[in-house]
C-alpha positions as CSV (number, residue, x, y, z in Angstrom):
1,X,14.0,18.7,-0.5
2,X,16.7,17.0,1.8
3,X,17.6,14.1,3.4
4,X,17.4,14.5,6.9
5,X,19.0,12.3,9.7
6,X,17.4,12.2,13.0
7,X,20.2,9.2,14.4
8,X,23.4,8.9,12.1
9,X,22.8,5.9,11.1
10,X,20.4,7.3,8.5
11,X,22.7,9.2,5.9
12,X,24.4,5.2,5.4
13,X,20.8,4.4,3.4
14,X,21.7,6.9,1.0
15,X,24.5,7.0,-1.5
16,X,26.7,10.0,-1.3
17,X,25.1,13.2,-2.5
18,X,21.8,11.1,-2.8
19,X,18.7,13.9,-3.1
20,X,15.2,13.9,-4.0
21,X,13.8,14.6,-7.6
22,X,10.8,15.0,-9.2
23,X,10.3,12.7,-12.1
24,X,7.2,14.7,-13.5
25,X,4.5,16.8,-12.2
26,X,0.9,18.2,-13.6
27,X,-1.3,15.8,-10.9
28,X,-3.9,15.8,-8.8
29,X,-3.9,13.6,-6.2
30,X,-1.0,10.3,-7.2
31,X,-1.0,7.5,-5.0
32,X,-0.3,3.6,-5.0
33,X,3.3,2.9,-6.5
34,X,4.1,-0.4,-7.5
35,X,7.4,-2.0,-9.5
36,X,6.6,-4.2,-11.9
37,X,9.9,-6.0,-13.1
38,X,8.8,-7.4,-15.5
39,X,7.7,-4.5,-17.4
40,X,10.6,-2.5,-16.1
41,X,8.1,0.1,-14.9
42,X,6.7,1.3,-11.9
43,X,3.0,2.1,-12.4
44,X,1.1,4.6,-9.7
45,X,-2.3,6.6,-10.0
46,X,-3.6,9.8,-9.7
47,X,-6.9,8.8,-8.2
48,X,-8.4,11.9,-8.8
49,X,-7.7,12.5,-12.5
50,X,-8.9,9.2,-13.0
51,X,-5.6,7.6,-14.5
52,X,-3.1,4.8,-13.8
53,X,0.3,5.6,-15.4
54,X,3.8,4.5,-15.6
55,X,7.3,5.3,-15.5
56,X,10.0,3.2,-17.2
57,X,13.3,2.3,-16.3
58,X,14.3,4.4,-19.3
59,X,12.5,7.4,-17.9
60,X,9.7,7.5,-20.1
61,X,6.3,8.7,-18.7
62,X,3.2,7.1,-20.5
63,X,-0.6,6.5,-19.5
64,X,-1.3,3.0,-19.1
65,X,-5.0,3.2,-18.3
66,X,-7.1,6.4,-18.9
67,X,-9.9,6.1,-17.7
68,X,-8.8,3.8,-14.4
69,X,-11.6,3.5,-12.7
70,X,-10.3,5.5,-10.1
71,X,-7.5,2.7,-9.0
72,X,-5.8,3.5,-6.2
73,X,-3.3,1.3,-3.9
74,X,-1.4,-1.8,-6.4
75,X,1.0,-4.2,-5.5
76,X,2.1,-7.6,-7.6
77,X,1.6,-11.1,-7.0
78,X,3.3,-14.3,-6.8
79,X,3.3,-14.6,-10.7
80,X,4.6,-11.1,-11.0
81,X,1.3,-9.6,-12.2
82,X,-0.3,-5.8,-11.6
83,X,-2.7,-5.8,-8.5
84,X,-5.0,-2.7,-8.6
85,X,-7.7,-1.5,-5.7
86,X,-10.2,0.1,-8.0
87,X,-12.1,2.7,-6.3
88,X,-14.5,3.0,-9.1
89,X,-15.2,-0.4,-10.1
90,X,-15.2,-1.1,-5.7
91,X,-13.2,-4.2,-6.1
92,X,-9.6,-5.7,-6.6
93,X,-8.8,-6.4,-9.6
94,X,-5.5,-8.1,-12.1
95,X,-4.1,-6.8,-14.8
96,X,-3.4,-10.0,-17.3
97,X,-0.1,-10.5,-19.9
98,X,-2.6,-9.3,-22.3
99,X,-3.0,-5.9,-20.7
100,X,-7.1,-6.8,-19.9
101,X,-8.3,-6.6,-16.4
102,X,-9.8,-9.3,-14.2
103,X,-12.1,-8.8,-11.2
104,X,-10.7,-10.8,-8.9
105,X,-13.4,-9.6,-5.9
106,X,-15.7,-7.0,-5.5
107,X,-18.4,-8.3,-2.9
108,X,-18.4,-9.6,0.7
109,X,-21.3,-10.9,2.6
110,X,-23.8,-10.1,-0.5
111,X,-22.8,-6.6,-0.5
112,X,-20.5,-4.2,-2.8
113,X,-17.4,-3.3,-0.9
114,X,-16.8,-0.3,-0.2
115,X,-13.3,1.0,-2.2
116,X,-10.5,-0.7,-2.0
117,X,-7.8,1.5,-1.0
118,X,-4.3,-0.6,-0.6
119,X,-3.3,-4.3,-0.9
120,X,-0.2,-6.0,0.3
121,X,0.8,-9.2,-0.7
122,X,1.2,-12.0,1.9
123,X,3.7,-14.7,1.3
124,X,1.5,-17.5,0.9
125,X,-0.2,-15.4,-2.1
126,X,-3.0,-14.1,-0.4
127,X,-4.0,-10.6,-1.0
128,X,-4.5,-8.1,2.6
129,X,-6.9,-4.7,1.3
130,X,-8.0,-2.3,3.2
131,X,-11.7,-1.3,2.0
132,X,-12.3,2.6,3.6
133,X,-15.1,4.7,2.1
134,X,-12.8,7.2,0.2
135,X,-13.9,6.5,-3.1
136,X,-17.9,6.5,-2.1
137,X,-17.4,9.6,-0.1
138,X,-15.8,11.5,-2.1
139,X,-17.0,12.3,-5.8
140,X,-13.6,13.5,-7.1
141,X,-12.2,9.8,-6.1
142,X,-14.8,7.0,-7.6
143,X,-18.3,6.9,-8.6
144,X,-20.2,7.2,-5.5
145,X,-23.1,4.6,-4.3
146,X,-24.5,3.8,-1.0
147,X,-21.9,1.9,1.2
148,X,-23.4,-1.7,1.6
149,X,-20.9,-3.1,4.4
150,X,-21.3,-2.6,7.8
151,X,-17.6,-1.9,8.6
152,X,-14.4,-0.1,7.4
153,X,-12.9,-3.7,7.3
154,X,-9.3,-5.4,6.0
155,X,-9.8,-8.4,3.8
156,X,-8.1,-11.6,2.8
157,X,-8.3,-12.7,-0.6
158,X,-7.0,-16.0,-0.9
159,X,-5.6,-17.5,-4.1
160,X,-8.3,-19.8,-4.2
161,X,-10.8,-16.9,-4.7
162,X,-12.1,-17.0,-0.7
163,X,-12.9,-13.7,0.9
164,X,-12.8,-13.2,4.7
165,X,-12.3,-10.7,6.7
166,X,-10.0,-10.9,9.5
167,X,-9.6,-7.4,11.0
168,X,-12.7,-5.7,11.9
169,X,-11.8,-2.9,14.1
170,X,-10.4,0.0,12.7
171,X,-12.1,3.8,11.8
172,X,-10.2,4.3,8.1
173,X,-7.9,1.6,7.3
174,X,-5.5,2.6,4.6
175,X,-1.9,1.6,4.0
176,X,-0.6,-2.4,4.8
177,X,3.0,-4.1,4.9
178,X,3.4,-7.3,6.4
179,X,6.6,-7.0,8.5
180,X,6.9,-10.9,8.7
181,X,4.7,-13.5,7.6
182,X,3.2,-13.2,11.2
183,X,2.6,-9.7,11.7
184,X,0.5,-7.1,9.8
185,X,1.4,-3.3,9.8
186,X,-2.0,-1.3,9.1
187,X,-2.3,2.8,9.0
188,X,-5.6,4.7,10.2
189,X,-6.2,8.0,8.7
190,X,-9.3,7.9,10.6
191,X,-7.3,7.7,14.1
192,X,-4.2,8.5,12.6
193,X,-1.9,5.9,14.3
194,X,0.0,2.8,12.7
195,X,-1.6,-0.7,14.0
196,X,0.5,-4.2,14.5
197,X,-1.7,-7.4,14.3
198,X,-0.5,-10.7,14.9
199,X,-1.3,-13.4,12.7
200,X,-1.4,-17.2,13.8
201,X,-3.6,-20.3,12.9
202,X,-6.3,-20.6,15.7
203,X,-9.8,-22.9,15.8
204,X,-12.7,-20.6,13.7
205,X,-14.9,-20.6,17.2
206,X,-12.0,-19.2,18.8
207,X,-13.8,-16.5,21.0
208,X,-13.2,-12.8,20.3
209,X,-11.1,-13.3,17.4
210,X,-12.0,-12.8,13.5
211,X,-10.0,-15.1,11.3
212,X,-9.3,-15.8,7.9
213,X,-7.7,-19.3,5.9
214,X,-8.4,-21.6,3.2
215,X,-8.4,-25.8,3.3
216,X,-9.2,-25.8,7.2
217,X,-6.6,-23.4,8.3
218,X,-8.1,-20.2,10.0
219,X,-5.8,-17.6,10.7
220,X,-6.7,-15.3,13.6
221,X,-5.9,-11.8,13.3
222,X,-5.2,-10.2,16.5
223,X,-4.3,-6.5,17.3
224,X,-1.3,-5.9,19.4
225,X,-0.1,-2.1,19.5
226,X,0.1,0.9,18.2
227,X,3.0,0.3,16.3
228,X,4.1,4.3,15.6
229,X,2.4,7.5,14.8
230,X,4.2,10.5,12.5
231,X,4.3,14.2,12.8
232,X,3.3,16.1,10.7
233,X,0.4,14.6,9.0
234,X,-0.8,10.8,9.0
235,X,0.5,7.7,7.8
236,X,-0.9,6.7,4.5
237,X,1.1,4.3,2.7
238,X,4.1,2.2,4.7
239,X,6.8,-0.1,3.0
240,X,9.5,-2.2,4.9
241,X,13.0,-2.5,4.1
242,X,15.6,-5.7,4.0
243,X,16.6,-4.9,7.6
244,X,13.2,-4.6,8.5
245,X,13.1,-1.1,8.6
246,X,9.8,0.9,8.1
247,X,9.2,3.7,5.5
248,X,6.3,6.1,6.2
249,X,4.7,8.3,4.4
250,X,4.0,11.8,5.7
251,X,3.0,15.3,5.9
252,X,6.4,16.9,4.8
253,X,8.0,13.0,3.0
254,X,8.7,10.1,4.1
255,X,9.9,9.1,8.0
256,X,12.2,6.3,8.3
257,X,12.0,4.3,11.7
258,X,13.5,1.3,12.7
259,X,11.5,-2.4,13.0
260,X,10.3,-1.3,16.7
261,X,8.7,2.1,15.1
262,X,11.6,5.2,16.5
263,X,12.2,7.5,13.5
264,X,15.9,7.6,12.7
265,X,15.6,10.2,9.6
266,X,13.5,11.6,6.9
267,X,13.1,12.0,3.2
268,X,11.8,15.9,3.4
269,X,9.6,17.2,0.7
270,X,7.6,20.0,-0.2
271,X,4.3,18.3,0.8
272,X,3.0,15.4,1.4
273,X,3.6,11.8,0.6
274,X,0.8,9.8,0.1
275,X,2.4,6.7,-0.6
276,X,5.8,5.1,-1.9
277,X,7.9,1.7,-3.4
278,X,11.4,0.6,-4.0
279,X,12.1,-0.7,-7.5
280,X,14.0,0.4,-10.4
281,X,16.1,-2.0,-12.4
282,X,18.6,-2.6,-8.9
283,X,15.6,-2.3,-6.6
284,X,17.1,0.5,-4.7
285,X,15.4,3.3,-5.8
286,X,12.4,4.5,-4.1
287,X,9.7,6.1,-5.6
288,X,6.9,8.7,-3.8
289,X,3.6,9.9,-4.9
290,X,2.5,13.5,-3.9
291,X,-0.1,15.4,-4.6
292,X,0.4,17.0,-7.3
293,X,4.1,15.3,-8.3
294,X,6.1,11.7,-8.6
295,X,9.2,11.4,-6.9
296,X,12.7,9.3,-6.4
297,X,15.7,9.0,-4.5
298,X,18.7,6.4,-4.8
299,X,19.1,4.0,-1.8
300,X,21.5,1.1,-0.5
301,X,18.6,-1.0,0.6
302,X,15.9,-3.2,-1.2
303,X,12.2,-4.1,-0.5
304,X,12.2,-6.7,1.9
305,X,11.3,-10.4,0.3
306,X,9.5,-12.3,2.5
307,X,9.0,-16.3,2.3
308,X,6.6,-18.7,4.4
């Protein structure tokens, strides 16, 4: 486990003699970190052992939810609140100040989605998931059930409770990160290539675009590139820096690339990342989910904050 610099410029993210460690070990498949600062804990799941834990700022490992429902990706909201893709339940749900859960979706177009696999949050407080067949498909990861939509789509959950569903044309969409309020970073494990859309307010019968918006504002979601692809293995989950730079994950950690997607270094581990945040109580320290473990390493950058 190393940090290894492909340009320089990569060792300066690091404090000196910055390394990787395991925090704990024992899962089966962990996935979808998320900092909650108000708890001053970073929550993540092991999707497969059906649980959704935490880790404190004190270093303290505790179950938070057992059984999850198979919950996968989280982020948090405006108000600071858990976000959870619940592969088991096939919806999005909220975790309240009470510690209950609220369904915030779990159906488009009359049908059941089909699992909910990340969310990102969008400045304006509406929530971007990607809804893959991973928790359907596989019996280890959800409850099964016919799948009911006729795409692999991404959705847009506005606060108001509206669903749309503005991109339409990937195989396995997985991991999200808006780079700006404009522009949408989404991985495809089912072509295994990182996807930029551009986002911008357009009339609902403009042709050959799907859109998404609340109180008369559509918001058309067009693809632009191919943003980047790693090697080894596929991009799952993807976070963004304060400079704007992008942090993969991969099949041997995480790759580090600038805004325009050319790897400068990498965060080498044992196996592969499945997914990562920065939190902790200075929100430098990033934290990685493995497959069987739940790392960190210090930084000297933050989550980028974005605003409308």
């Amino acid at each position: 486990m190393s940090l290894q610099a492909t340009r320089p410029e990569f060792l300066d993210l690091f404090p000196k003699d910055a390394a990787p460690r395991q925090l704990a070990g024992g899962f089966t498949w962990t996935e979808g970190p998320a900092y909650v600062p108000a708890r001053r804990a970073v929550f993540f799941s092991d999707v497969r052992q059906n649980r959704l834990l935490r880790w404190s700022d004190a270093g303290e490992l505790a179950d938070e939810m057992n059984p999850s429902h198979h919950q996968n990706g989280h982020c948090v909201d405006l108000q600071g609140r858990l976000i959870a893709c619940s592969h088991g339940l096939r919806a999005i749900v909220r975790q309240e100040e009470d510690g209950s859960w609220t369904t915030l979706t779990d159906r488009f177009a009359g049908g059941r989605l089909n699992s909910p696999n990340d969310v990102t949050l969008h400045p304006d407080g509406s929530l971007w998931f990607s809804d893959p067949t991973y928790g359907i498909d596989k019996p280890e990861e959800g409850y099964g059930g016919t799948k009911e939509q006729e795409g692999n789509y991404v959705y847009r959950l506005d606060p108001d409770g509206t669903l749309t569903a503005p991109i339409r044309d990937r195989v396995k969409p997985n991991g999200l990160v808006f780079v700006s309020a404009e522009r949408l970073l989404v991985s495809d494990t089912g072509d295994a290539q990182t996807h930029a859309y551009r986002l911008a307010p357009a009339p609902q019968d403009t042709p050959g675009l799907t859109w998404s918006g609340q109180d008369g504002q559509p918001q058309a979601a067009t693809h632009e590139r191919v943003w980047f692809k790693v090697d080894p293995g596929k991009t799952d989950g993807i976070r963004v820096d304060e400079e704007g730079r992008l942090w993969s994950s991969a099949g041997d950690g995480v790759h580090v690339l600038t805004p325009d997607g050319e790897e400068i270094g990498r965060v080498v581990l044992a196996g592969t990342v499945s997914n990562l945040c920065f939190g902790g109580p200075q929100g430098t320290t990033l934290y990685m989910t493995t497959g069987s473990g739940f790392w960190s390493v210090e930084t000297r950058t933050r989550a980028l904050q974005l605003t409308v």
